[in-house]
C-alpha positions as CSV (number, residue, x, y, z in Angstrom):
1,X,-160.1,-57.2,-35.6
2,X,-157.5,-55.2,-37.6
3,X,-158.2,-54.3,-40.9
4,X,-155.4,-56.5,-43.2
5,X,-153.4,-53.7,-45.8
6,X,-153.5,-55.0,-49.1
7,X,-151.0,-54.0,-51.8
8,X,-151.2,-54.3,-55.3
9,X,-148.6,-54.8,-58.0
10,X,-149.0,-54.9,-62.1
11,X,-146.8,-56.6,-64.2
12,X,-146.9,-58.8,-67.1
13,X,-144.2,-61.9,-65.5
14,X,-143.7,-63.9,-68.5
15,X,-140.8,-65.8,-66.8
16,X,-140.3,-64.4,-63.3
17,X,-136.8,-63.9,-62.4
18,X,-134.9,-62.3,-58.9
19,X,-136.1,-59.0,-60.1
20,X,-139.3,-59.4,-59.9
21,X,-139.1,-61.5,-56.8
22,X,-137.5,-58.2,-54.9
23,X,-140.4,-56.2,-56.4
24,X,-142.8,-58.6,-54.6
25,X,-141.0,-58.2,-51.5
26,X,-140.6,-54.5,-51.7
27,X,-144.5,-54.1,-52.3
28,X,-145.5,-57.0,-49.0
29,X,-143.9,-54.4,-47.0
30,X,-146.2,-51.8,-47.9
31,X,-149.1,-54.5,-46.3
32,X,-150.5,-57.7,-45.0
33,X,-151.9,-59.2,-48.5
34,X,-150.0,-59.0,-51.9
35,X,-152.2,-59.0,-54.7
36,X,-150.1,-59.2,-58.0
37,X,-152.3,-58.0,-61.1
38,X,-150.8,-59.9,-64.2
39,X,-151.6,-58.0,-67.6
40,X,-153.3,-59.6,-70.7
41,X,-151.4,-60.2,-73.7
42,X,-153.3,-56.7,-74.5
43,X,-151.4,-54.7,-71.8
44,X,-147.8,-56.3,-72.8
45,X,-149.0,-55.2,-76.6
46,X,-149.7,-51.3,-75.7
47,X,-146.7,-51.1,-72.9
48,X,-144.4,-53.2,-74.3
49,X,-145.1,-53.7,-77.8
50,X,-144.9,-57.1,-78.2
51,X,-147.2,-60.3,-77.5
52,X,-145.7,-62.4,-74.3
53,X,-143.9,-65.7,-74.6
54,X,-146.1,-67.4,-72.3
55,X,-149.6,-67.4,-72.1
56,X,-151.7,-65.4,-69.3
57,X,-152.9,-68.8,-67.5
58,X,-148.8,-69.5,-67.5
59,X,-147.9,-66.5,-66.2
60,X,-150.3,-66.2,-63.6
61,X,-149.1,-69.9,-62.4
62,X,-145.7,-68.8,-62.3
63,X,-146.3,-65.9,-60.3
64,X,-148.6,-67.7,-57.7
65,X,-145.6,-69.9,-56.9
66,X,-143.9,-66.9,-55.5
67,X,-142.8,-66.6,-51.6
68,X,-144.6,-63.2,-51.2
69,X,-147.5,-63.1,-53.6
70,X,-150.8,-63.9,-51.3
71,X,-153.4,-63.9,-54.5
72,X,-152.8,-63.3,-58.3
73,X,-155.3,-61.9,-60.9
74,X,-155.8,-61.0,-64.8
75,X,-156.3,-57.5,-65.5
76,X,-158.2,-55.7,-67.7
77,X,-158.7,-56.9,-71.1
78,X,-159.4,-53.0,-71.8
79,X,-156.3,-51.5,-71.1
80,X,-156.5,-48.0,-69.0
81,X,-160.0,-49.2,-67.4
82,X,-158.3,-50.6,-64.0
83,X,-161.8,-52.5,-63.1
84,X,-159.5,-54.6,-61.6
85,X,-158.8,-52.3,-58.6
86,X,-162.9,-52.0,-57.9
87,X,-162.4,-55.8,-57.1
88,X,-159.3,-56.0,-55.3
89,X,-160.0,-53.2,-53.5
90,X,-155.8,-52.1,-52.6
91,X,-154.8,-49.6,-49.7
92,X,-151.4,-49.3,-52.1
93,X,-150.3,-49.4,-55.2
94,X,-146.9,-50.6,-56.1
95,X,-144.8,-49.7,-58.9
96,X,-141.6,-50.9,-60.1
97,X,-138.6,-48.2,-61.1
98,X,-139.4,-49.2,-65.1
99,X,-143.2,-48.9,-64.7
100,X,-143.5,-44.7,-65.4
101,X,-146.2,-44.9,-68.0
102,X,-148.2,-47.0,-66.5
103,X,-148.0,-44.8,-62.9
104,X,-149.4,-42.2,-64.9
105,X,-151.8,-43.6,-67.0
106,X,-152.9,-45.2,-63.4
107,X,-152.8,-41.8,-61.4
108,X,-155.1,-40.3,-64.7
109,X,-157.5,-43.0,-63.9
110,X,-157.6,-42.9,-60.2
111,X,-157.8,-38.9,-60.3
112,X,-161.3,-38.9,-63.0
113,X,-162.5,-41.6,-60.1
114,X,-161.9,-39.2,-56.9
115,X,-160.0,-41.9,-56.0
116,X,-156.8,-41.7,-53.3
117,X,-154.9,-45.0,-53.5
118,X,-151.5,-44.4,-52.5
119,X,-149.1,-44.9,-55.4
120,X,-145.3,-45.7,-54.5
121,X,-142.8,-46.7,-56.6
122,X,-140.1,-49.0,-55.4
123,X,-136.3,-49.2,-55.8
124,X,-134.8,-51.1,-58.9
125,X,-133.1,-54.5,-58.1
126,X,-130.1,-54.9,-59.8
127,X,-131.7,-53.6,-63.0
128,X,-128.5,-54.0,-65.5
129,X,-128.8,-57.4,-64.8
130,X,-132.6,-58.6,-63.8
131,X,-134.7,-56.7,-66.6
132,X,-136.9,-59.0,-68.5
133,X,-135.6,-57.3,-71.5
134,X,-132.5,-57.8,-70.6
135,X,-133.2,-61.5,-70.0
136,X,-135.0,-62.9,-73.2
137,X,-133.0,-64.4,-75.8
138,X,-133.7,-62.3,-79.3
């Protein structure tokens, strides 16, 4: 029996729009399994400076409605830990164009852990348009 690839993506999804919907299908092509990791309301505080509109429970509902998402998580309460990844156990990691602090905080980790998980990060989708940043009413 052949080994199923399972891809990992990290994201916080409060509200999940077409851009994060290419990201998910970007990242399934990198495996068999899609395993979105949906950060705490601590991860959107340190990489986004701000507390989410929707609680985690909500956001990880909205993003197990999605087409291509096979299994969604919570992360780390403890940001830069990545426990997470010891339990998913991914053959990739996914990033999305806007996601460069986290890569590297990610590829620190993995390096202090001898760890090779493939890191790729994948091509924006309309980003002037589909940012969540972009999106939310101020």
């Amino acid at each position: 029996m052949k080994k199923r690839k399972k891809v990992v993506v990290f994201g916080i999804f409060d509200g999940v729009h077409d851009g994060h919907r290419d990201l998910f299908r970007q990242a399934k092509e990198y495996g068999d399994e899609l395993v979105v990791i949906v950060g705490r309301d601590s991860a959107s505080l340190k990489w986004k400076s701000k507390k989410p509109v929707h609680s985690e429970e909500e956001r990880l509902s909205f993003v197990l409605q999605e087409q291509y998402v096979d299994r969604a998580v919570l992360g780390d309460e403890e940001q830069s830990t990545y426990g997470v990844l010891s339990r998913v156990h991914p053959d990739y990691i996914c990033f999305g164009y806007d996601q460069g602090m986290l890569k590297k905080d990610l590829e620190c980790w993995l390096e202090q852990e001898k760890s090779i998980i493939p890191c790729v990060v994948l091509k924006p989708y309309k980003e002037t348009l589909f940012h969540t940043s972009l999106m939310v009413k101020k």
